[in-house]
N, C-alpha and C positions, 0 to 999 in steps of 0.2 A: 708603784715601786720602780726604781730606777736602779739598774744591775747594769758596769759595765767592766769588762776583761781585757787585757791584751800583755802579750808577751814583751821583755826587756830591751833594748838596745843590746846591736851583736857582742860589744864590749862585755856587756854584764852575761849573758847568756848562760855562761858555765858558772853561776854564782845564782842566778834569780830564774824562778820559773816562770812569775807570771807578777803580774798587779790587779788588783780588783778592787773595784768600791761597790759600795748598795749606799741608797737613801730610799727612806719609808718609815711612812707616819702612821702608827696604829690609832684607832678610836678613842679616846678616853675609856676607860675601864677593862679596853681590851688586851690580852696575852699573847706571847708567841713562843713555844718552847721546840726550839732547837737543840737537836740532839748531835753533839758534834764527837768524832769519831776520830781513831788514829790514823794520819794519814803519809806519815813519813815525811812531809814537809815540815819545816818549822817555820814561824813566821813573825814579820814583824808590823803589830795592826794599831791602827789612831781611831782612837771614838770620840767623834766631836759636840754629839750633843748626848744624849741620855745612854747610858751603859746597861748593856746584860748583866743579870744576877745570875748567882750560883750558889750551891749547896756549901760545896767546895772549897776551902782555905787556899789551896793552893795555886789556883787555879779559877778565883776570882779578877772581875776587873775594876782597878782599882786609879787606874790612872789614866789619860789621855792615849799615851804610849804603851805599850805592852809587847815584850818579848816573848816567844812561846815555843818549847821546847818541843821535845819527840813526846808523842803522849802513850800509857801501857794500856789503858782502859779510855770509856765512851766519858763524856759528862753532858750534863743539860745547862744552855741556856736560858733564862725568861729573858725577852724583849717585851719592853711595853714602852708608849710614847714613841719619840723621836730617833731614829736610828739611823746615825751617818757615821762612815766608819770607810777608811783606804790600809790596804792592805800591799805589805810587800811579801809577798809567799816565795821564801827561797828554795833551794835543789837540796836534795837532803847533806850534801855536802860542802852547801852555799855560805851558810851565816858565817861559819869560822874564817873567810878570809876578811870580815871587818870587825871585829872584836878578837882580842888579846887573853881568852881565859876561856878553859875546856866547857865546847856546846852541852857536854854531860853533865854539867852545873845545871842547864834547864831544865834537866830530863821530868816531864809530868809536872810542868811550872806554868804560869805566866809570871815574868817579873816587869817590872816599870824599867823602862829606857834610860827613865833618870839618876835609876841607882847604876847601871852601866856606864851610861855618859853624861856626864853634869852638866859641862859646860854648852852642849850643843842640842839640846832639848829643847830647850823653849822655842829657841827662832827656830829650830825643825818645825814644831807643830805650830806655831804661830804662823808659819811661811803656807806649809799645807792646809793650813785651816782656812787664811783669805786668800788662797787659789781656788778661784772659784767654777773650773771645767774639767774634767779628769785628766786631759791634757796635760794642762798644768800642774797637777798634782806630781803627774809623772816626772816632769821637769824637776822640779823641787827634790822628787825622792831623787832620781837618777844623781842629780848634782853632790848632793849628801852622800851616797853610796862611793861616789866615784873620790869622794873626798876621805871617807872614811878607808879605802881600798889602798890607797896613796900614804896613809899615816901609818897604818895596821902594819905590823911584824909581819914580813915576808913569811909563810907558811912553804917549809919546803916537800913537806909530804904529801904537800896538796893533792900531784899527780898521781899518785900510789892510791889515793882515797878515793879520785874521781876514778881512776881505773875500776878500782873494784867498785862502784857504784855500778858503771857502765855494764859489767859481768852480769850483776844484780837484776839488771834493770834488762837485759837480754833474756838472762836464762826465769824471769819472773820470781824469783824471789827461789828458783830450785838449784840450790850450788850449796858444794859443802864449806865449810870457814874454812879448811884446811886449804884449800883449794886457792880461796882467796887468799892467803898467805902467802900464798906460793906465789901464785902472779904475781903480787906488791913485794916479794923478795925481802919478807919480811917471819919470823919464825912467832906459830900462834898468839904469844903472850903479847909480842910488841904489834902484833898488827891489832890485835883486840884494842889495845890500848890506845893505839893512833886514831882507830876508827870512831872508836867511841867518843874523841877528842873533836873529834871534827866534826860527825853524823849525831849526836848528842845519844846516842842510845849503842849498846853491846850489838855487836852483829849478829850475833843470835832475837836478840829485841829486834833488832830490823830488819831479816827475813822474814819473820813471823808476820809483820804487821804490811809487808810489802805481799805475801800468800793470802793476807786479808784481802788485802785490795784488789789482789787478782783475782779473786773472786768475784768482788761487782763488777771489775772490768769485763771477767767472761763473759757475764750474765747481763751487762748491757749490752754487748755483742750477739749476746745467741740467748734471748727470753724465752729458747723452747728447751734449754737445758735443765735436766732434775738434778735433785742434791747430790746423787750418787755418781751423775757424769762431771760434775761440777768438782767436786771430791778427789776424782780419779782425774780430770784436768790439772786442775792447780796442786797435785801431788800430795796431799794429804792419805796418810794410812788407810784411812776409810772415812765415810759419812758422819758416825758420831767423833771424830778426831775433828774432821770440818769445823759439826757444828758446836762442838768446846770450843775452841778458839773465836770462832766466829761469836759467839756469845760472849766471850770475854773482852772483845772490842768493841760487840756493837750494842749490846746488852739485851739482847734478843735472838730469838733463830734467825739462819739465815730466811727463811719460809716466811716467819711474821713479819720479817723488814721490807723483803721483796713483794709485800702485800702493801705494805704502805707508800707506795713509792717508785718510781723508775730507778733503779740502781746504778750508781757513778761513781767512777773510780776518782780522785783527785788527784794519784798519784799517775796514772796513767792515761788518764783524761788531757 
């Protein structure tokens, strides 16, 4: 298997988290089932040779390109065969500076690229696809990005959303919306509304799943922490408050995941 990572050009930074590719080739007859979780990023992924399946209508994939919203719950992939896939994983308040139409249209989506963008889809993946070193991949998307960034409607509430991300992303997902209002100098109904526009999910959706993740981030941090310190960390009411939610994202206790698994935050990672 072949996994590689690396962060944006300074330019993009306050837009893109990170880039990532994997290639891997299962046995003949062989499975792989990934169980993918909310992670606050939305993301936009190319699958160049054989696609994961899903239960899922919504949230299958269906096309080369794939755009991916905020997600509310866990789903499973199967992978079998050939698995090549590059990935641009944006900030959770990243996608909306290149597309023209509220991120809360994906919310618990994957949709195709092509029904966003018509005319510039094919040579995307065409270009990405005989790029043949991750390097180059990156070239490719960057150039796109920077082009899309350039045509896109000026977003002027950008800085009121990245602000209150930043709050977000300080206080671990412990702040009240009221609060965030107030910072963005904006009154509850219309900052709900901004946010949700731009972060593809209600700010109460995004705290939740941002407390989710602080949760594995503790707990790759400190493997000697129990439920109930874990609980009392990431400000949850109590231990069974934890593990409701926790089960609601990740479709398991927290107990049976961290059994299966080193636990990683993606959003904090």
């Amino acid at each position: 298997m072949s996994l590689h990572i690396t962060n944006p050009s300074s330019f993009l930074s306050a837009f893109v988290k990170q880039y990532w590719a994997i290639e891997n080739t299962l046995p003949s007859g062989r499975q792989h089932v990934q169980r993918i979780i909310p992670c606050g990023l939305p993301d936009l992924t190319f699958y160049f040779e054989d696609k994961p399946e899903t239960e899922s209508d919504h949230i299958g994939v269906d096309a080369v390109s794939q755009v991916s919203g905020q997600r509310k719950k866990y789903f499973d992939y199967t992978i079998t065969g050939k698995l090549s896939l590059f990935s641009i994983v944006f900030k959770p308040q990243g996608m909306m500076a290149f597309f023209d139409f509220p991120i809360s249209e994906l919310f618990n989506q994957n949709v195709p690229l092509e029904y966003l963008l018509k005319e510039e889809v094919a040579k995307l993946e065409t270009d990405l696809y005989e790029s043949p070193t991750f390097e180059e991949k990156i070239k490719v998307a960057e150039h796109f990005l920077f082009e899309r960034l350039r045509q896109a409607q000026k977003k002027w509430d950008f800085p009121r959303v990245l602000h209150a991300i930043d709050l977000i992303d300080q206080s671990r997902g412990r702040i009240k919306i009221d609060n965030l209002a107030s910072e963005a100098c904006l009154s509850r109904k219309q900052f709900e509304r901004i946010f949700s526009n731009f972060v593809g999910a209600t700010p109460k959706q995004f705290l939740k799943i941002v407390r989710f993740q602080n949760v594995l981030f503790e707990k790759s941090r400190n493997q000697s922490l129990n439920l109930t310190e874990l609980a009392y960390q990431c400000d949850y009411f109590d231990q069974s408050h934890m593990i409701g939610e926790f089960k609601a994202f990740a479709g398991m206790t927290p107990r049976k995941y961290f059994t299966q698994g080193e636990p990683f935050s993606d959003y904090f990672g």
